[in-house]
N, C-alpha and C positions, 0 to 999 in steps of 0.2 A: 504494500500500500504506500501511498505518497505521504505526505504531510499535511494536517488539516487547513481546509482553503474554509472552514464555516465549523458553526458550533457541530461539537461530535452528538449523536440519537446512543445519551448515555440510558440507564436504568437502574433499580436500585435495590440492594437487599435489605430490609431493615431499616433503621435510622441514621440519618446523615447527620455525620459530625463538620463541622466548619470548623476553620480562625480565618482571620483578614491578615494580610500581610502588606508592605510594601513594596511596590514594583523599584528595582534598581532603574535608573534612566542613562546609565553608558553609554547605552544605546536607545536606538527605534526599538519599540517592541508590540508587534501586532498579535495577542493571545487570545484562542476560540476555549469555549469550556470544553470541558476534554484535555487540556494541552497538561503535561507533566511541567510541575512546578519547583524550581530549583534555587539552592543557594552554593550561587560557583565562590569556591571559596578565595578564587587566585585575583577573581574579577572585584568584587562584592561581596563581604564578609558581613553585611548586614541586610541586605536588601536582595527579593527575589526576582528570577526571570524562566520564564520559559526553557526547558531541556534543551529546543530542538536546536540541531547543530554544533551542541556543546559536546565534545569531550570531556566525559566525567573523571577525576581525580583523587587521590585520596585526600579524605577531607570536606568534596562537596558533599550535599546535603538533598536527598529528595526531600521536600516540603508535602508536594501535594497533588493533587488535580484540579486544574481549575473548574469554581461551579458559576464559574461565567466570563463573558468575553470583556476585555480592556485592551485600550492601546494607549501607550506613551509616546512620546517626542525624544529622541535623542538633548541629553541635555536637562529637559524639561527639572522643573522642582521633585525633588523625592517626597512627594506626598500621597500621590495615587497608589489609592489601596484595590489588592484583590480580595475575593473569596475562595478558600481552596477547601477541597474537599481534604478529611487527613484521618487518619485512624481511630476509631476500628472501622469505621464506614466502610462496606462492599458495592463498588461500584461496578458497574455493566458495561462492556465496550461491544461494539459490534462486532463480531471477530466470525472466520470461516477458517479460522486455523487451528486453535487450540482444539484441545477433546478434555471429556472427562478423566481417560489415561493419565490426565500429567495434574490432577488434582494436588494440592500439596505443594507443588513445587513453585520456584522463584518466578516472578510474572518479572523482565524488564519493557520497557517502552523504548525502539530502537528509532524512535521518531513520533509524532504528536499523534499518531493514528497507526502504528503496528507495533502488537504486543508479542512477545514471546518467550519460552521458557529456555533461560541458559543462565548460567554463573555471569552474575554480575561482573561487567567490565565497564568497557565505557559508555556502557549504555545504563541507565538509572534503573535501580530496582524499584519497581511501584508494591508488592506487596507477594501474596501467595494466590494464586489460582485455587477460590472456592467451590465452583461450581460454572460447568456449560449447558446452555441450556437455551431454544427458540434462536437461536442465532447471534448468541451474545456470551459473552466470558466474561463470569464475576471475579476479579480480584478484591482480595481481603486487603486494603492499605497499610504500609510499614511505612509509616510518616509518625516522627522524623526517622529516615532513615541516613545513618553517614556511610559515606563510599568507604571500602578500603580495596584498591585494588592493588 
């Protein structure tokens, strides 16, 4: 799959936990809900940005999912807050890959819209694969989770 161009057709097991956080402004930053929510620690040691095209490191930090869209301005004031989705909240992606088989195991996000099961590297682990089911893979979230690669 590509990377998300519009909010992702998430769903949800149980009760959704939230925090707000702050977007870092380094950069531009265009985020749909759905997007894996991060703290690069080399970039931005206080402030969050979107996964996608980051090479994760020891030390960064998945935060979350986001449970809505925001854009920032390169620059701009670090005031703009997000919503992320964050643990133990089970969230739903659309997926035609995963199966019930690999229940249990590490869910990473290798970009803002394909998940899959492998040892954390430089892609962000979002949590544990609970459940496939109608066309969608529940991950359990491990936020905060820190990188050690």
């Amino acid at each position: 799959m590509a990377p998300l161009t519009a909010d992702a057709p998430l769903r949800f097991k149980g009760e959704v936990k939230t925090e707000k956080f702050i977007l870092d402004t380094s950069g531009a930053q265009i985020i749909y809900k759905g997007c894996g929510i991060i703290l690069d620690a080399d970039v931005d040691s206080t402030n969050v940005h979107t996964a996608e095209g980051v090479a994760m490191v020891t030390g960064d930090v998945f935060i979350g999912i986001a449970a809505e869209a925001k854009q920032v301005a390169a620059g701009a004031l670090e005031r703009t807050e997000i919503e992320c989705m964050v643990w133990p909240t089970i969230v739903g992606f659309k997926n035609a890959v995963l199966t019930n088989t690999s229940l249990g195991k590490v869910v990473s996000m290798s970009d803002t819209a394909t998940l899959s099961v492998a040892a954390v590297g430089a892609y962000p682990r979002i949590g544990k694969l609970f459940k496939v089911e109608d066309g969608y893979a529940y991950v359990q979230l491990d936020s905060p989770f820190v990188q050690t690669v």
